[in-house]
N, C-alpha and C positions, 0 to 999 in steps of 0.2 A: 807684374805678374798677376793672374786672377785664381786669389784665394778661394773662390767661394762658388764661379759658374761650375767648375768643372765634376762640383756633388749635388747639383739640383736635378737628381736621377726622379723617375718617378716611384722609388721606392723610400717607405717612409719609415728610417730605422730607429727605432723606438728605445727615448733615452732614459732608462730605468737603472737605477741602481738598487742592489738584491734586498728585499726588504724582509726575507725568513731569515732567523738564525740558524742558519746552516751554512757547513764551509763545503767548498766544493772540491778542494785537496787536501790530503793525508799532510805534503810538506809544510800549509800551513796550520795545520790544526794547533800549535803553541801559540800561533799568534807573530807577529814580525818581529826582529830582533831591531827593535829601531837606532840604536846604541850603534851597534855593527855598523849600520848604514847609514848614518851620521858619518862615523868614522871613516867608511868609504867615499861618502858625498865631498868631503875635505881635503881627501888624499887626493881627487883627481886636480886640483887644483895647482898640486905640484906639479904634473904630469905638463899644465899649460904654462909653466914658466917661461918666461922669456929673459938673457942673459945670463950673467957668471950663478950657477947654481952652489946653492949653499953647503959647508959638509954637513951637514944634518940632512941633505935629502934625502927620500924615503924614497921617489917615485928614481929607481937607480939606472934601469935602462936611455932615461933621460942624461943629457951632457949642456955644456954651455953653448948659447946660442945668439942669433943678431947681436955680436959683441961692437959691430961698427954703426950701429942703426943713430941717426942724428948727426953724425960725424959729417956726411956731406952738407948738413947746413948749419955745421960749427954748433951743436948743441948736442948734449949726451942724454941719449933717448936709450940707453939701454935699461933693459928689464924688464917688468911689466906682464901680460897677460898674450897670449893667442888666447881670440877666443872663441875658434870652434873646433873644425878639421882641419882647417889651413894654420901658414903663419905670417898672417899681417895681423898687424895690432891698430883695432879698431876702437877710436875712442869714447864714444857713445855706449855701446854695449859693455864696454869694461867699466865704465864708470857708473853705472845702473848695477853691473855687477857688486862692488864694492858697497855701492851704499844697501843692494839686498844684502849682501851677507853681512855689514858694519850693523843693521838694522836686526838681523837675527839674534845676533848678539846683545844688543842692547834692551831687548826683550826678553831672551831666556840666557841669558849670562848662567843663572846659576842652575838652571838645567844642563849647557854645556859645561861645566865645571864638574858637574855631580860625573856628568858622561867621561872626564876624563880630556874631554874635546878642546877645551878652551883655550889655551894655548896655540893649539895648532889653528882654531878658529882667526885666531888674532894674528898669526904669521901671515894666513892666507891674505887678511886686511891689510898689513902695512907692506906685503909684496906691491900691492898694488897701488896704496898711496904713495910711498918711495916712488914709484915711478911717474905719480901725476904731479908729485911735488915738481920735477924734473923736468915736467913736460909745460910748467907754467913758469916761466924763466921769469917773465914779466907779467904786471896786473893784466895789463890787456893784449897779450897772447898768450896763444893757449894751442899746442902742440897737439891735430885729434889724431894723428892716423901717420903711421910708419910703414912704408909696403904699399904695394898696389895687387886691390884683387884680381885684376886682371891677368897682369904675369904671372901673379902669385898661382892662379886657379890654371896656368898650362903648363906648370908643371909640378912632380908628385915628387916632394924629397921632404927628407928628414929636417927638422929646421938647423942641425946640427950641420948640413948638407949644401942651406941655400945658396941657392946663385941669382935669384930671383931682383929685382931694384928693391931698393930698400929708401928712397925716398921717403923724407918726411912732409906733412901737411898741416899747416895752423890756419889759425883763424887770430883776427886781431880788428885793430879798431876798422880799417878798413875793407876788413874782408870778415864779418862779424858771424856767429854761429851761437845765437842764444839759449838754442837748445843742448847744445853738447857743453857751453860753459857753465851752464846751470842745471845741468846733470852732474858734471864736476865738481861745484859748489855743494850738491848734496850729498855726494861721496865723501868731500874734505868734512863737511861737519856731521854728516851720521859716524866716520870714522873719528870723528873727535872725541866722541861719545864712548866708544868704544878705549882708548887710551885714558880716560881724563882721569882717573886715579894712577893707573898701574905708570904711565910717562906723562904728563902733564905738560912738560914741554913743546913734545910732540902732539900733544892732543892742540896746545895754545898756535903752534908753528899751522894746524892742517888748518886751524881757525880761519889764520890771518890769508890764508889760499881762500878757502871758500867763501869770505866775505870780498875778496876782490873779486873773484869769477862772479859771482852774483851782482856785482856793481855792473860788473864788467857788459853780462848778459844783461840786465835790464836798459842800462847806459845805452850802448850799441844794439840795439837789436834787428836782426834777420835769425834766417835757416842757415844751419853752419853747411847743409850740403850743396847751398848756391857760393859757398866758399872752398869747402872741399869736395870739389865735382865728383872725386873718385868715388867717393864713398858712397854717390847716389846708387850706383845699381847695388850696394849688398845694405847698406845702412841709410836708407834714404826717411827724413826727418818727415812720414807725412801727416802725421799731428800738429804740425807744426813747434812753436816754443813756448806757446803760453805755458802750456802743461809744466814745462820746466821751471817758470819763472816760478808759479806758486808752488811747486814741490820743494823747490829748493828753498824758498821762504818761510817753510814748513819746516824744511831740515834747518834753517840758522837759525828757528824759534825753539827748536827744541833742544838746541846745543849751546845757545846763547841766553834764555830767557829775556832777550833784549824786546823791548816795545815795538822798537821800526820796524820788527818781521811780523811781527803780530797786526800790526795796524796795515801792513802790505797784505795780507793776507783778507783781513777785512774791507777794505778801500777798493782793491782789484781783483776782488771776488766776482763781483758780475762782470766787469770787462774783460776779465780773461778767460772767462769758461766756467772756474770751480765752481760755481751755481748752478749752473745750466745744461752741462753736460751730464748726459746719464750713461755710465759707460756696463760694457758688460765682459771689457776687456783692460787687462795691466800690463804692464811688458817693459822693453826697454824704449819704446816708442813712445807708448801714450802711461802720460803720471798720473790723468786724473783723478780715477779711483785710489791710489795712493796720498795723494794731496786729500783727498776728500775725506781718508781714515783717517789722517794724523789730523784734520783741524777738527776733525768729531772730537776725537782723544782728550783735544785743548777743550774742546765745549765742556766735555763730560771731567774733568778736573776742577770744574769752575773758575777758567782763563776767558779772558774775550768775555766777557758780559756784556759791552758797551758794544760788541757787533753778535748779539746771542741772535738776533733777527738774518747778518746774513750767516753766521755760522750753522744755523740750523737747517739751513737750504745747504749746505754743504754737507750737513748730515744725511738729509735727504735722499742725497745722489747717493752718497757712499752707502746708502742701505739697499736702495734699488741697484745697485752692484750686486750684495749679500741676497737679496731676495731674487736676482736671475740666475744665481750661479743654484742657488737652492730648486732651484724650479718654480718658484712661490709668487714669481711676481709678471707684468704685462709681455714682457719681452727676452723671455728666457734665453739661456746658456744652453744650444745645441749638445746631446749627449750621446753617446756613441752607443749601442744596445747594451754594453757592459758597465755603462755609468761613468767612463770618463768625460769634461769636461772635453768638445770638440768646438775648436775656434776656424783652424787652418788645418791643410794636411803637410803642407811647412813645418816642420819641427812645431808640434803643436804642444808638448811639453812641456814647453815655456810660457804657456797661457793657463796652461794649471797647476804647475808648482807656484807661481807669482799669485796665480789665486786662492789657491789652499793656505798660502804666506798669510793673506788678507783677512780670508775668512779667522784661519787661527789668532791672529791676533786681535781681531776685530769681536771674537769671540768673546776674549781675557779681558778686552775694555767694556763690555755689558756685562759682564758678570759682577765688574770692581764697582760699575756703577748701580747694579742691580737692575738692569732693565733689559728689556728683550725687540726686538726688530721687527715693526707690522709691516707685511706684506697684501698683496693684492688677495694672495689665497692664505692668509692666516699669517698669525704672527709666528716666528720663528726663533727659539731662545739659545743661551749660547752653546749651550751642550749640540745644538741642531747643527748650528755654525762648525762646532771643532768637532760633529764628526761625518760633516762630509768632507771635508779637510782631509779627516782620515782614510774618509772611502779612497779620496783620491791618491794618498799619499799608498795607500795600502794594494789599488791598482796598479801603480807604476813599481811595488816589489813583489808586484807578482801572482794578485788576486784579480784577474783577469779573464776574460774567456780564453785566451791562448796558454795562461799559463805558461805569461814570460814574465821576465820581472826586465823593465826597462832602465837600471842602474844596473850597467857593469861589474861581475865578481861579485854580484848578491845573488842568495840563490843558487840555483842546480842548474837553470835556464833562460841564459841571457845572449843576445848579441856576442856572436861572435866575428862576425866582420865588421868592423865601427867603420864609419867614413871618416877617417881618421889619417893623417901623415906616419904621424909619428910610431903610433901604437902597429900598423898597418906594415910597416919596414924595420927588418930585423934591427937591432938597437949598433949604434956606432962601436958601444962598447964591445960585442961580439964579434962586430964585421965592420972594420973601421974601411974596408972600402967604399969609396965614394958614389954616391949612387946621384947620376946626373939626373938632370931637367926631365927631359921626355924617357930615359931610361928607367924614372920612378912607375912610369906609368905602364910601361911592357913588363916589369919583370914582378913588379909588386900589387899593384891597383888592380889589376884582374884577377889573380890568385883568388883561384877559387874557398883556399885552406882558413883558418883560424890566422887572426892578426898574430904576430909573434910576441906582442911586447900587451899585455895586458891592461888596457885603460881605467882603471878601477875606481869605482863611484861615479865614470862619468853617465849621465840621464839621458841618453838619446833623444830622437826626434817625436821614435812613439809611434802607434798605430796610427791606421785613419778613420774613417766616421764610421766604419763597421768593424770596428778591431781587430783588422787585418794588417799584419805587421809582414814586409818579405828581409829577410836576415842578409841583404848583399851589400859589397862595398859600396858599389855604385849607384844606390838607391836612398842619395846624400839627405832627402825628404825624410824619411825615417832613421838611419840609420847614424846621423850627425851629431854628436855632441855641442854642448855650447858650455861657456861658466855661465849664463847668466840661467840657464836651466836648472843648476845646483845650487845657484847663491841663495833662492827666497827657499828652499826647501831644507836645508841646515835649518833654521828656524824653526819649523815645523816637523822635524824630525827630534828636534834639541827636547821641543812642548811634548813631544809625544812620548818619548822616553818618561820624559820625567811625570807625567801625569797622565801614562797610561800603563804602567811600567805593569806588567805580568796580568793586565787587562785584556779579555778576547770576549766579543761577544756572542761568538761563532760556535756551533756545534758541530761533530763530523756526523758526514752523511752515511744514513745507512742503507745498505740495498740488501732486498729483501731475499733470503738464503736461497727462494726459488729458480731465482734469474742469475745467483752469482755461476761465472763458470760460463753462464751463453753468447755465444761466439755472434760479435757484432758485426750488423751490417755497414762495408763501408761506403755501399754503393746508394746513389738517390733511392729513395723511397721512391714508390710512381704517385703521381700528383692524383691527389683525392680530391673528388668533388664534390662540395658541400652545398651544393646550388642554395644562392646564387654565388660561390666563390668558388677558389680552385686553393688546395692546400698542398705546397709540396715540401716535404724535407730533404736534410743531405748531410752529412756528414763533411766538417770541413777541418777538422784536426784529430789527432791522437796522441795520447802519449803515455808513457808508464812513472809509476810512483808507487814505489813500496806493496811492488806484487802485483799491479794493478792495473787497467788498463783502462783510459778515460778516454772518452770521446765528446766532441763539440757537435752537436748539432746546430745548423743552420735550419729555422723554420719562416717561409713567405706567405701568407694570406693576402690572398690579390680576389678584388672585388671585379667579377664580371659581369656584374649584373645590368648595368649601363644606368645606375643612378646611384644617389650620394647611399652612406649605411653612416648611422649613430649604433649608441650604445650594442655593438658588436661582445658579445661574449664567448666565449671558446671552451670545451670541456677537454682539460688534458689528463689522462691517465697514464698510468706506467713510467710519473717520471720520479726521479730517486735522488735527484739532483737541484741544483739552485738553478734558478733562470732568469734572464735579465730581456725585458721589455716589454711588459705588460704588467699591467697593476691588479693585483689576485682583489676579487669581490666573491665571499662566502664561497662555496666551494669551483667557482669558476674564474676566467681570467678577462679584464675587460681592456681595453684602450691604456695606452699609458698617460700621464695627466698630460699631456701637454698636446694630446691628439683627441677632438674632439668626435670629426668624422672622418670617413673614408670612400672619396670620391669616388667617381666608376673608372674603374682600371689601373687604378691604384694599389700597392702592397703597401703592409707593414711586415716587419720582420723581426721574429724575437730570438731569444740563442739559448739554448741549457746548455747546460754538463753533466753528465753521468756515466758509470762503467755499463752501462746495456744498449741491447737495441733503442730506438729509437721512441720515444712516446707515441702514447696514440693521441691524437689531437681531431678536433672537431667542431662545428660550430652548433653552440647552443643555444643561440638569442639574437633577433639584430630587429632593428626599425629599419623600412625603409623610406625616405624620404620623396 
């Protein structure tokens, strides 16, 4: 699939995030209740169980499910995770799952404890190692994938429901997958971490797993999806495995203090990437911005001296990660007009919750060591770090130009058709009649109405590169949940509670008593001419809060002139509100940083919010070239 032709429009939308202190809704004017939605982010977890469900569960319209999975190839593969809208269990993304969330915790443990969270944090972890213990019978196999997405995705049923194949898929000495065994491997020991006081046995048991998959995967290596075919078209490994090998050598140095990880880490730093690559992306694919913070972590402890030479090129990369996601450095992090972090319009969620993960902790480690992050455009320190962390964390509950909050059950304004099975078809418990294969798909998947069954915490796909979200089931790009969306975001929800707790830097906005009361335009403004531009606004949402009646403008400056424009400035009046995509210079608005000029016949495009007509916008200044 092509992530990336299909937004090379010739509009050029301007990736600012809001830099006045002002809020631009009444709902959030306390600030996020991030506790709450911690709490939420945790519970959807139960929602994706797979297997005999616990009586302690909370998520109650769920039932027991794939109770036979493994059974046709004489191995008990019950439990474990779905991990999106379907239900096949994909072993790649759930074991990335695990080790983000085993990792959130081993970070802010006592932030989630303060929240009350901890517990259930640490349930959500060993649902999932139980089942990878189970799925590594033997040192060198390693069970990835139960279900086929292919039957899986023709037809729509409850997983309580399925009639789907339930087929399982390994990997083994001769059919090798060193990426998914060495994603495993970091899942066994970042969750080792996670037990090694409260069960120690259990932390010693995930040990003895994750140093065999790691043998296993270096031993043997290939792509586990030239071994599990199936999984190429939803999970296909195209990072390849190095990534794996050093992250997971990463996770068995930090769980084990043992030398052999430390010295694997220094020794096959340059042949396997962690040098060399400069990522601007983390996920459940590529580790290497991942591997590249924890071996910083070891630098900055004072571990590894005897490779301080390559671990600081390891540093390196993991900063110019921190410095694109910031905007500060050669090769920036795409921003949507509203400041989210845009990668893919694929469930792009997961490219900024895993980031924000990054930044927040990568934060806490310059701060412990005292030192700050130079970038191409200036150095950036950790408070810069954790809070655009927060920006991003604070956009997906709902400080947005839509003014949705993209976690389910937070909030006034969320997703209510999830691309979802389960959530999507009235719960078993209500309606124990059996809802078939292609029968899920006429009576339920089109339903226009509200999912019946509430998915709560789960983090959807997310808008796309202009913060336009559409709320249908069948618009699986946006509207998809995933675990691995939720796991790095526990983390940084855990950090935010606890060390931003009753913190808002935001002001409410006030609109001037003359204009309250006037009845807004919701139709186009007509396109003004600023020769040489043409200026047009529009009106592309509404909605009400607390008496009130807000509106999104959409504004285009498109360059007619037939040659390049620098230093373009804009004079806008009559706005009352916060705006996102242009960088304010004294009393006017100029380029956002990361746009220098504006070819001929080219737009940018920037967005407010406010309860009135429309601003008045104009051009005050340009060179032409």
């Amino acid at each position: 699939m092509d992530y990336f032709g299909r937004f090379l429009r010739l509009t050029f939308m301007a990736p600012l995030l809001l830099q006045v202190l002002l809020v631009w809704l009444p709902c959030v004017l306390a600030g996020h209740d991030y506790s709450q939605a911690l709490s939420k982010s945790i519970l959807f977890f139960e929602a994706q169980r797979s297997g005999y469900l616990p009586s302690n569960q909370r998520v109650t319209w769920r039932a027991d499910s794939g109770l036979r999975d493994g059974k046709i190839n004489g191995v008990d593969l019950v439990g474990g995770y779905y991990d999106a809208g379907d239900n096949v269990k994909f072993g790649l993304p759930m074991a990335f799952t695990i080790t983000m969330m085993s990792w959130s915790i081993v970070e802010y443990r006592k932030q989630m404890a303060a929240s009350g969270e901890l517990g259930h944090a640490m349930e959500a972890v060993k649902w999932g190692t139980d089942y990878l213990i189970k799925a590594h019978p033997q040192p060198y196999v390693l069970y990835g994938e139960v279900g086929d997405g292919n039957t899986d995705h023709y037809c729509w049923q409850r997983p309580e429901d399925m009639t789907t194949d339930r087929q399982a898929y390994k990997i083994d000495v001769n059919n090798p997958g060193s990426d998914l065994a060495g994603e495993t491997a970091a899942a066994m020991a970042a969750a080792s971490l996670v037990f090694s006081h409260s069960d120690p046995s259990y932390a010693n048991e995930l040990l003895t797993h994750a140093k065999q998959l790691f043998e296993f995967a270096d031993k043997y290596r290939g792509k586990y999806d030239s071994s599990i075919t199936v999984a190429r078209k939803y999970y296909q490994s195209y990072s390849g495995y190095a990534d794996e090998l050093l992250w997971s050598a990463a996770w068995l140095y930090q769980a084990t203090n043992e030398e052999y990880y430390l010295d694997y880490l220094g020794q096959n730093g340059d042949s396997l990437g962690g040098t060399g690559w400069a990522m601007t992306e983390f996920g459940w694919d590529v580790k290497y911005a991942g591997a590249q913070v924890l071996v910083s972590k070891f630098l900055m402890e004072g571990k590894g001296q005897k490779y301080a030479s390559v671990f600081e090129k390891y540093q390196q990369k993991a900063e110019y990660f921190m410095c694109s996601c910031l905007g500060k450095g050669s090769r920036n992090v795409q921003k949507t007009p509203g400041g989210l972090l845009f990668r893919q319009r694929w469930n792009n969620m997961q490219f900024v919750t895993s980031a924000s993960f990054l930044l927040t902790a990568y934060s806490d480690y310059i701060s412990s060591a005292r030192k700050t992050v130079s970038c191409l455009a200036g150095s950036a320190s950790s408070s810069d770090l954790l809070n655009f962390a927060k920006s991003q964390v604070d956009y997906i509950l709902g400080d947005n130009p839509r003014a949705t909050s993209y976690m389910v059950g937070y909030g006034n304004n969320y997703p209510q058709q999830v691309h979802h099975r389960g959530s999507s078809i009235v719960s078993i418990k209500v309606n124990p009649s059996f809802v078939s294969c292609r029968g899920g798909y006429s009576t339920w998947f089109g339903r226009k109405a509200s999912d019946p069954n509430l998915l709560t915490g789960a983090v959807v796909g997310g808008p796309d590169a202009y913060d336009d979200f559409a709320d249908h089931r069948d618009n699986y790009e946006q509207t998809e949940p995933a675990t691995y969306n939720n796991a790095p975001i526990l983390g940084v929800l855990a950090r935010l509670h606890g060390g931003y707790g009753g913190y808002d830097q935001q002001l409410p906005v006030s609109t001037p008593s003359k204009t309250v009361g006037r009845k807004p335009n919701p139709a186009p403004s007509p396109v003004k001419s600023s020769a040489p531009f043409t200026i047009e606004q529009k009106e592309t949402a509404s909605w009400n809060a607390k008496g009130r009646t807000y509106h999104r403008y959409s504004t285009v400056v498109t360059n007619v002139s037939g040659k390049t424009v620098k230093d373009l400035k804009l004079s806008i009046s009559k706005l009352y509100g916060p705006l996102w995509g242009l960088t304010k210079s004294g009393e006017a608005y100029g380029f956002p940083s990361w746009l220098k000029f504006l070819d001929a016949g080219k737009s940018l495009e920037f967005v407010y919010i406010h309860s009135t007509s429309a601003a008045d916008v104009s051009v005050s200044s340009y060179t032409m070239l």
